[in-house]
C-alpha positions as CSV (number, residue, x, y, z in Angstrom):
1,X,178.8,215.6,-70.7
2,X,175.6,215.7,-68.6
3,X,172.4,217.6,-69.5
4,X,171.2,220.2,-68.0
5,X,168.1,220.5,-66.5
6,X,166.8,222.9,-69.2
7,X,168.3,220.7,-71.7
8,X,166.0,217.6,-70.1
9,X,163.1,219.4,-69.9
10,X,163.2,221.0,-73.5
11,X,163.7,217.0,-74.4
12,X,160.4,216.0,-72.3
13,X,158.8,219.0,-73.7
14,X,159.4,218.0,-77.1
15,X,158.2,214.7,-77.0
16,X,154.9,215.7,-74.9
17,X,153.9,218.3,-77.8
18,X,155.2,216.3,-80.9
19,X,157.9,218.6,-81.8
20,X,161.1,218.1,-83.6
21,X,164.4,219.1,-81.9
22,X,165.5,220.1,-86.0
23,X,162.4,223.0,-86.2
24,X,163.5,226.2,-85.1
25,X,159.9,226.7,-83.2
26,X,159.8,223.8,-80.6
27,X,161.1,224.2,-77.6
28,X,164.9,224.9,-76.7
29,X,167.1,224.3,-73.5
30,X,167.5,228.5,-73.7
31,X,163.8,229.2,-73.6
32,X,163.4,227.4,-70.3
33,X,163.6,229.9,-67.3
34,X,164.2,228.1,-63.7
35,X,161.4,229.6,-61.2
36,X,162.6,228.0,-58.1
37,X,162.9,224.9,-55.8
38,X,160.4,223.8,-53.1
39,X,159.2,221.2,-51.0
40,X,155.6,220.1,-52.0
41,X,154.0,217.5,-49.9
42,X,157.5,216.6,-48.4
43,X,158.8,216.0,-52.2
44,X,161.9,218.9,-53.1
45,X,160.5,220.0,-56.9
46,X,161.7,222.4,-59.4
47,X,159.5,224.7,-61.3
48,X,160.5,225.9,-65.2
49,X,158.3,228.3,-67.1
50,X,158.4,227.5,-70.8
51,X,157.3,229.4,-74.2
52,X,153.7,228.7,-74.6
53,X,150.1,229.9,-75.9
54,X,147.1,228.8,-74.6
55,X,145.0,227.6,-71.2
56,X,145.3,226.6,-68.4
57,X,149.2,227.7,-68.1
58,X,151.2,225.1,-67.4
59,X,154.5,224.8,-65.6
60,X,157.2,222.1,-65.9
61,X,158.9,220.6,-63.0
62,X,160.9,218.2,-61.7
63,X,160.4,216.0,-59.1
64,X,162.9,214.1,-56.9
65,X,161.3,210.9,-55.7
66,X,163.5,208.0,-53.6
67,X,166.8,209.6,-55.3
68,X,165.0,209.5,-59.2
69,X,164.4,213.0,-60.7
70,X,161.4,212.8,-62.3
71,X,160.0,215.1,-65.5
72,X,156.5,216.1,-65.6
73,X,154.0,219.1,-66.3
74,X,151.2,220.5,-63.9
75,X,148.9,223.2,-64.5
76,X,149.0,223.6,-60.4
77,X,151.5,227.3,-59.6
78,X,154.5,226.8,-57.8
79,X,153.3,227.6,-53.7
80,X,154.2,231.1,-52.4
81,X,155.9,231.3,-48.9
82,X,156.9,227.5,-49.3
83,X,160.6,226.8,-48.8
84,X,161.0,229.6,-51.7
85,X,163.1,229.9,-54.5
86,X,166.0,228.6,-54.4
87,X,169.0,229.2,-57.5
């Protein structure tokens, strides 16, 4: 069975902060709310807000470079009036 994306990025989230998949207050697949998909600088991304406290707010995305989704963070919003959300 394949992951989903929320699944993947709870995963990456997890490991960035230190968290345990077993403690009921890190991050979980249902906790992760898809904003949209956009073309940034010719690269088709996916934004994901996530439970968090704390500045600068931070977003998690993923990126699809040459063919290979890639898992990040960026404290950059996703662009208004770009190729738009997408679901």
């Amino acid at each position: 069975m394949d992951e989903t994306d929320e699944e993947w990025i709870a995963d990456y989230l997890r490991l960035e902060y230190g968290e345990d998949i077993g403690d009921p207050d890190s991050v979980k697949a249902e906790d992760i709310k898809h904003i949209g998909h956009f073309i940034i600088n010719g690269v088709p991304t996916d934004y994901f807000t996530y439970p968090q406290s704390g500045e600068p707010y931070m977003w998690a995305t993923i990126e699809t470079i040459d063919g290979k989704d890639c898992a990040g963070m960026t404290g950059t919003p996703p662009p208004e009036g770009s190729s738009g959300p997408i679901s």
